[in-house]
BAFI-3210 file (N, C-alpha, C; in Angstrom, 3 decimals, decimal comma, padded with zeros to 6 digits):
// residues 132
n [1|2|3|4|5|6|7|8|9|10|11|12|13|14|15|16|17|18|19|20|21|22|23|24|25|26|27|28|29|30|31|32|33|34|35|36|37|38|39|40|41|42|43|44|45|46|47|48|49|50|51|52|53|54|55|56|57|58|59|60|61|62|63|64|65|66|67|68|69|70|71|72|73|74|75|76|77|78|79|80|81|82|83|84|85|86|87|88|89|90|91|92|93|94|95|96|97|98|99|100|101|102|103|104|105|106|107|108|109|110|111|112|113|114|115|116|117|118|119|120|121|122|123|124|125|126|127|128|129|130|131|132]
n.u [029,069|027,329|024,339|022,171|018,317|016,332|013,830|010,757|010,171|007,410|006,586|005,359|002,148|000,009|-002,400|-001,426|-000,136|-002,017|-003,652|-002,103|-001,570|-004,217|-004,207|-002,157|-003,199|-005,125|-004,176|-003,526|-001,114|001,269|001,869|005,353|006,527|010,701|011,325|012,841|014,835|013,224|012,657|011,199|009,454|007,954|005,637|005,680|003,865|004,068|005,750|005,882|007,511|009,293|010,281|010,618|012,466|011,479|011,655|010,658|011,446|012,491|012,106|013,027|012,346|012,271|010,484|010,123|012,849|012,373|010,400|010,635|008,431|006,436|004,147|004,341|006,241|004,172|001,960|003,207|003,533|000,995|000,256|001,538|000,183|001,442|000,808|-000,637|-004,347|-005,975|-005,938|-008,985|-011,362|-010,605|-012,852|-015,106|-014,578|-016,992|-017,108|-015,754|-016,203|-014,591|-012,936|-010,952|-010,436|-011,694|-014,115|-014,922|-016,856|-015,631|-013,049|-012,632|-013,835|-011,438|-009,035|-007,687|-006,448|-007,883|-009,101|-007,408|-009,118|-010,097|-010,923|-010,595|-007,823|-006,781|-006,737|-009,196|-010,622|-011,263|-011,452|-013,368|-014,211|-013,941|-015,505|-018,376]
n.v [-007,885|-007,263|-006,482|-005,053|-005,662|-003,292|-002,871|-000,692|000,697|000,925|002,968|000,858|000,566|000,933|-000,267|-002,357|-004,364|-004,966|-006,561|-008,113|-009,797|-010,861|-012,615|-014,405|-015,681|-016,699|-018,560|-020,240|-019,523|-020,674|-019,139|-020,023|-019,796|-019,601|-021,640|-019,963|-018,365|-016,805|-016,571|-015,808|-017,969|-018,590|-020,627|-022,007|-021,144|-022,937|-024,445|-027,361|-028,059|-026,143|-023,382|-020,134|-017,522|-014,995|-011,167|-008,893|-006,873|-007,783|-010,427|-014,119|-015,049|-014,880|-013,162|-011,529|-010,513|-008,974|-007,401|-005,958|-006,515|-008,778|-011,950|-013,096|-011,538|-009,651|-010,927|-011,765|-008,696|-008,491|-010,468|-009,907|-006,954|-004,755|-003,847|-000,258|000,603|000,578|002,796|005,358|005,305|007,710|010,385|012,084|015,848|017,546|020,796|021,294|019,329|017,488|018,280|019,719|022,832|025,352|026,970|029,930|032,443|035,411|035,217|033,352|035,447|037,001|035,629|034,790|032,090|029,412|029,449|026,907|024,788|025,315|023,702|021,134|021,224|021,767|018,646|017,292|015,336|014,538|013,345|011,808|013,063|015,625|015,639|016,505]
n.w [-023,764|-021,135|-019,923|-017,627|-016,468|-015,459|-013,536|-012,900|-009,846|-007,709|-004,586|-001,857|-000,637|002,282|001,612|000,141|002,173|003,442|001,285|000,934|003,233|003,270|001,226|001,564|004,070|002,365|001,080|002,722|004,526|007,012|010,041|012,422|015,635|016,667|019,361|022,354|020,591|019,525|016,694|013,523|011,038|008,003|006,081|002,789|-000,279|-002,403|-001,972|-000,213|001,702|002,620|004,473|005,017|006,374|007,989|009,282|010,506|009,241|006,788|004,380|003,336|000,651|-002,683|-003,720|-002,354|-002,118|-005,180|-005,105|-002,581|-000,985|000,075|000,670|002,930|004,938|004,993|006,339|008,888|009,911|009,944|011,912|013,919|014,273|013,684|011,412|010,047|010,123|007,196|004,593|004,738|001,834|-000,665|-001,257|-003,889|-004,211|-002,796|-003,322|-005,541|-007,389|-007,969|-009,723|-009,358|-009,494|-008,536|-010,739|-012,651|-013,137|-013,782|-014,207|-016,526|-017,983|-018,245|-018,525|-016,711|-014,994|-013,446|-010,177|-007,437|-005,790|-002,527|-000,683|-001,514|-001,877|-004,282|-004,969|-005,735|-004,570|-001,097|002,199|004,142|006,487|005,295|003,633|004,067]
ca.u [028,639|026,701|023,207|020,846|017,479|015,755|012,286|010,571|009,443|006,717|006,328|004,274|001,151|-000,924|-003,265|-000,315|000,623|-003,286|-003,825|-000,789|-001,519|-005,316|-003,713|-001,330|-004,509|-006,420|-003,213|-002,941|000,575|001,177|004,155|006,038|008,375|011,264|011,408|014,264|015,079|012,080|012,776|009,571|009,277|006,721|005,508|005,408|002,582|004,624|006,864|005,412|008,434|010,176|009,849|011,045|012,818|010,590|011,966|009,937|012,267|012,535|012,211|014,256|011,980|012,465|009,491|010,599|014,019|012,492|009,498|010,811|007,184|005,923|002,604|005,020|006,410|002,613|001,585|004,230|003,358|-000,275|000,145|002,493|000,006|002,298|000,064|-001,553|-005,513|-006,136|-006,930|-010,579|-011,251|-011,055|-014,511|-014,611|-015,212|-018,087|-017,043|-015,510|-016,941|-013,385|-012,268|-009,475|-010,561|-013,307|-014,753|-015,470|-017,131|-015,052|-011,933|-013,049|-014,026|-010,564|-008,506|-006,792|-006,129|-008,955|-007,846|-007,572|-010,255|-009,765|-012,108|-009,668|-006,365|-006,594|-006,646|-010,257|-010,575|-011,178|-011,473|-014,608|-014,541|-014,254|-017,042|-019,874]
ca.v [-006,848|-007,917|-005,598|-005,524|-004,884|-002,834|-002,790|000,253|000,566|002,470|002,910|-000,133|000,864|000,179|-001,052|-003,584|-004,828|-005,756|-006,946|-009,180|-010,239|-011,770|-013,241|-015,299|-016,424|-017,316|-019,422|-021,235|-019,510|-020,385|-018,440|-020,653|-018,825|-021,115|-021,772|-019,686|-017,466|-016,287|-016,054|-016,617|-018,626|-019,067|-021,777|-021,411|-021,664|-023,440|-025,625|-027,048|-028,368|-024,864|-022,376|-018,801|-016,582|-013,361|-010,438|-007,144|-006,165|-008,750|-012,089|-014,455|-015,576|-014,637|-012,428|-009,829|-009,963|-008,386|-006,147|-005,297|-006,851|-010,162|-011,895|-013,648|-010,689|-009,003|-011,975|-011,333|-007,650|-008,385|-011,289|-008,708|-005,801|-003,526|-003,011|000,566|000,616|000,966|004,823|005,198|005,503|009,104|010,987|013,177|016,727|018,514|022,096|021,311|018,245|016,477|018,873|020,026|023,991|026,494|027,521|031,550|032,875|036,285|034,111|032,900|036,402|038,082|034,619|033,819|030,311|028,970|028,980|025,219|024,442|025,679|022,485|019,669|022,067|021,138|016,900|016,392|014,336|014,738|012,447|011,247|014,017|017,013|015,758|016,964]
ca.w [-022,851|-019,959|-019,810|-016,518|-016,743|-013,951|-013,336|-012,107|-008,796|-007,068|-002,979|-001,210|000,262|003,460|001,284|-000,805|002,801|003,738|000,382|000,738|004,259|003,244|-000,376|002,792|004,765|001,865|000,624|003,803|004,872|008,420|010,730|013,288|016,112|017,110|020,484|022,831|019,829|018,704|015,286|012,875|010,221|007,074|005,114|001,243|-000,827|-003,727|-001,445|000,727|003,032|002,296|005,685|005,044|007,786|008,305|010,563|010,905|008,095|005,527|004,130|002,523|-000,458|-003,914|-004,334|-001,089|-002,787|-006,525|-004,963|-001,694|-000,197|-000,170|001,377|004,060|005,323|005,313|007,042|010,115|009,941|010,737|012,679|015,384|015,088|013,008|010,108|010,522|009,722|006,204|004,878|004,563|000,444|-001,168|-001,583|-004,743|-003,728|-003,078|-003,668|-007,145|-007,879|-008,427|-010,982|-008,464|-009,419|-008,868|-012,315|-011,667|-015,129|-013,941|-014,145|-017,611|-019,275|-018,252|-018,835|-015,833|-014,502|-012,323|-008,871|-006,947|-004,867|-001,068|000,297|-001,243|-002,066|-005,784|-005,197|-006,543|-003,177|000,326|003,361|004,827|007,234|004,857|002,429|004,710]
c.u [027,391|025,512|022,526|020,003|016,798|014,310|012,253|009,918|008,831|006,279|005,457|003,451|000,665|-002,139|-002,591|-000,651|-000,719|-004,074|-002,854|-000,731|-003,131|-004,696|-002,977|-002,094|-005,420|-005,514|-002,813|-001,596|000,343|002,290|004,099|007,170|008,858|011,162|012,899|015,530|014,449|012,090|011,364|010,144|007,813|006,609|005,165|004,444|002,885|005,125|006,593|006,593|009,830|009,654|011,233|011,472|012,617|011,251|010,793|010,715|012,455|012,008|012,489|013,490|012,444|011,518|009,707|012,257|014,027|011,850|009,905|009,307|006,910|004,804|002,957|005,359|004,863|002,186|002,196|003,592|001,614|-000,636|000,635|001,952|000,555|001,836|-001,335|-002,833|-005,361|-006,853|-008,444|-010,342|-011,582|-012,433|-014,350|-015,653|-016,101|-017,921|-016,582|-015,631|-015,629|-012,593|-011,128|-009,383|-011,983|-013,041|-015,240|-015,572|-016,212|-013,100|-011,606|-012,826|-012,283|-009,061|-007,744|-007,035|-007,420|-007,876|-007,981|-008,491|-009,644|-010,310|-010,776|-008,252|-006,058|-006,180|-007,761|-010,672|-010,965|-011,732|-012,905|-014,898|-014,689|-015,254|-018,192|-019,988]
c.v [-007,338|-006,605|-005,872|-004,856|-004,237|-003,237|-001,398|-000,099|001,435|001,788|001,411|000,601|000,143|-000,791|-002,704|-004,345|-005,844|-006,845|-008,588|-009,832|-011,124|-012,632|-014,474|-016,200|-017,467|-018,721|-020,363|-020,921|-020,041|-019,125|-019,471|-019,411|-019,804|-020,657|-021,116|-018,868|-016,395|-015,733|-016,602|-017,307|-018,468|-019,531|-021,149|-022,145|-022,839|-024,521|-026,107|-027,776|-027,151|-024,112|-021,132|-018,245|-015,486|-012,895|-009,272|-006,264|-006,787|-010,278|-012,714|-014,917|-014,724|-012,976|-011,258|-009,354|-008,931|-007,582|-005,499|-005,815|-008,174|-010,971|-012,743|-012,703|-010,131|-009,624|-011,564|-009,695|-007,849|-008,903|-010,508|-007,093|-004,884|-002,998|-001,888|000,337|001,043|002,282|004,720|005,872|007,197|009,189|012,217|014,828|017,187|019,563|021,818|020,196|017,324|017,300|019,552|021,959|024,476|027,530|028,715|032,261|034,611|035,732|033,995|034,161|037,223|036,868|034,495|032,641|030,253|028,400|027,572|025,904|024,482|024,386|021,510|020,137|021,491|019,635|017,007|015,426|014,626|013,467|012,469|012,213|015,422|016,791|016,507|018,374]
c.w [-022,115|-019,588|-018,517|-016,711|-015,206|-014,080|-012,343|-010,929|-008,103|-005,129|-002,407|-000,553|001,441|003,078|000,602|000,499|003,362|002,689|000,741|001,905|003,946|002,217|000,762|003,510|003,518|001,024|001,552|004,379|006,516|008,516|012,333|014,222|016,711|018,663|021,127|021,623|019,540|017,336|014,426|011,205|009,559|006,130|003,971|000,966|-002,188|-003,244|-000,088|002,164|002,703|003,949|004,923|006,232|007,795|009,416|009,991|010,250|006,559|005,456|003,509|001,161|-001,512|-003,929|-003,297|-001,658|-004,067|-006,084|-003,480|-001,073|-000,537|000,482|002,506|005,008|006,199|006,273|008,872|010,721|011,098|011,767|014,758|015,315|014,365|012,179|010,575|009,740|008,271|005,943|004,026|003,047|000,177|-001,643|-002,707|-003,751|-003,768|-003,895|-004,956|-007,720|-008,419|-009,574|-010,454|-008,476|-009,161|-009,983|-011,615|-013,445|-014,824|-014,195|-015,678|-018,898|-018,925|-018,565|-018,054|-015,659|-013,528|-011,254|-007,849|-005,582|-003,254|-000,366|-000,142|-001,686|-003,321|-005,663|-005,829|-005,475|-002,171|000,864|003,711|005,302|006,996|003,543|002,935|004,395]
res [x|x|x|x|x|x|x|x|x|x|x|x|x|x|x|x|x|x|x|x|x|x|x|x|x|x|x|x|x|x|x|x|x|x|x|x|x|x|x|x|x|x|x|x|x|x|x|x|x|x|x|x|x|x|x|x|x|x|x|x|x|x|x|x|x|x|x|x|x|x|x|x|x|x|x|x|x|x|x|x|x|x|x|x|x|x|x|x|x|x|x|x|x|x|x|x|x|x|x|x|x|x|x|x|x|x|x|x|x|x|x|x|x|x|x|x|x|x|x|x|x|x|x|x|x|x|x|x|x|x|x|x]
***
């Protein structure tokens, strides 16, 4: 009986794709486009007379085949502009100090639920622009 194993997988981020686009630079990747096609190409960090075929969708290495992302791909992405700005880092909240509720001692003595924080909608978080 013939078993496969999965691996779990969670979403790629904007941050994975910037991550994975300096990790490319700092590895020396180039990208080549051929001439009268324009298809791109990118050099491996392992091999070094290996070139990869990157589209604005995939790429043929190993490592975009198991995670769905790879620092070739990223590379392409940034190189053409496509990668949106990275999201400015969460700020814990003011109004409930990250605890995602407002504590209300009438709340407390009659034992309801503390109700989520109206400022970050029960995250514990907010954006740059609703810390102030």
């Amino acid at each position: 009986m013939i078993s496969a194993m999965t691996r779990p997988s969670w979403p790629t981020t904007v941050a994975d794709y910037h991550r994975l686009a300096a990790l490319a630079r700092d590895r020396g990747l180039q990208l080549f486009q051929e001439a009268g096609s324009g298809a791109w190409y990118c050099t491996s960090a392992t091999d070094r007379f290996r070139l990869y075929y990157v589209t604005g969708l995939s790429c043929t290495c190993a490592g975009f085949w198991r995670h769905a992302r790879c620092s070739h791909f990223a590379l392409l992405l940034s190189e053409l502009g496509w990668l949106p700005a990275p999201a400015p880092p969460a700020i814990t909240c003011p109004e409930c100090g990250g605890s995602e509720v407002l504590y209300s001692r009438e709340c407390e003595q009659i034992g309801f639920p503390y109700p989520p924080c109206d400022r970050c909608a029960g995250a514990g978080t907010v954006g740059a622009e609703l810390a102030a």
